[in-house]
N, C-alpha and C positions, 0 to 999 in steps of 0.2 A: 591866308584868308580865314578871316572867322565868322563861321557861319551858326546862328543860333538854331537851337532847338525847333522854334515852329517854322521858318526857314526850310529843316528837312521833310517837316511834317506839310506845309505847303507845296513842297517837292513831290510827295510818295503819293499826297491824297488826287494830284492833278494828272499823272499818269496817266497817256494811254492805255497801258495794261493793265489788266486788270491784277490789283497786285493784293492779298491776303496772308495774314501771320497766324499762325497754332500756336499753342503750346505743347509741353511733350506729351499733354494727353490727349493732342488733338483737338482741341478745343479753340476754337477762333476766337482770338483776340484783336485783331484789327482787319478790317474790308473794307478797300477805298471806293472811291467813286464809280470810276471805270468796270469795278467787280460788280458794282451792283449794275449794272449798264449790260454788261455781258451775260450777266445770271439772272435778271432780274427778282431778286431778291434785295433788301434795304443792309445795311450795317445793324437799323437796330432789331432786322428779324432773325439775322445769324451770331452778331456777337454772342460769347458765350455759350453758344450751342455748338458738339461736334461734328466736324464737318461730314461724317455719315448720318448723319440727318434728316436724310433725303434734302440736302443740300447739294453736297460735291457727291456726286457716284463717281467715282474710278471707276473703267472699265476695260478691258482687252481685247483686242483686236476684234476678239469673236463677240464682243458685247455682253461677257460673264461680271458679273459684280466684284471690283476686289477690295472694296472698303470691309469685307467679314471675314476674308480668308490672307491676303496679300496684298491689304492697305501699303498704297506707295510711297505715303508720307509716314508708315513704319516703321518701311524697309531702310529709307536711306536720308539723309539730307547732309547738302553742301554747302559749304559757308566759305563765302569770300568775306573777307571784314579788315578796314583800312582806316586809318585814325586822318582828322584833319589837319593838312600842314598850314602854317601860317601863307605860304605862298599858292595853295592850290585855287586853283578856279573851279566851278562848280563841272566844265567837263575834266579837267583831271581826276576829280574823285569820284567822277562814275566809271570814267574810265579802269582808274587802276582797280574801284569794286569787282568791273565786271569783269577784268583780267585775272584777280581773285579768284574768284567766285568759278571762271572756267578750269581754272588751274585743278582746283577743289573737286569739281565734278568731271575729270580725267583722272582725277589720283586713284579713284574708288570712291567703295562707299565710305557714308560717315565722316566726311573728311573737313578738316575746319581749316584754309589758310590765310594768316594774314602778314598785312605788308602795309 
């Protein structure tokens, strides 16, 4: 199956979940629809800004701030990542993403798997 570029981007942006990307500084690069829906904040009020902003607060149990002390998006990130076969259908390759992806954040932190 080949699936184009805006394909996945028509994918991501229509989402239930609310789904957002950083860079490694933190810095929002992509907030789809559903984020702005759940946060009510826009794409074009957080692009580009990082997400301790008084955007995203991380907090803990106890309701203490951890985007200044033990930011969560810091500490760790998983990555499931899975290339497209000529034969897959659009749920096989979310599937095996998310099969990834769980592998990934059971191994520990910082972990990248792909298949």
């Amino acid at each position: 199956m080949s699936l184009e570029r805006d394909s996945y981007e028509r994918i991501i942006e229509n989402l239930y979940d609310g789904l957002y990307f950083v860079d490694r500084n933190r810095v929002i690069t992509y907030w789809n629809k559903a984020a702005e829906q759940i946060s009510g904040f826009t794409a074009n009020e957080v692009v580009g800004k990082s997400c301790s902003d008084n955007i995203l607060t991380h907090v803990d149990i106890e309701g203490n701030n951890l985007c200044t002390r033990m930011c969560p998006l810091a500490a760790t990130i998983s990555i499931g990542a899975t290339l497209v076969n000529d034969d897959d259908t659009i749920d096989s390759l979310i599937k095996r993403a998310d099969t990834l992806l769980y592998e990934s954040k059971t191994s520990g932190r910082n972990c990248l798997t792909v298949g």
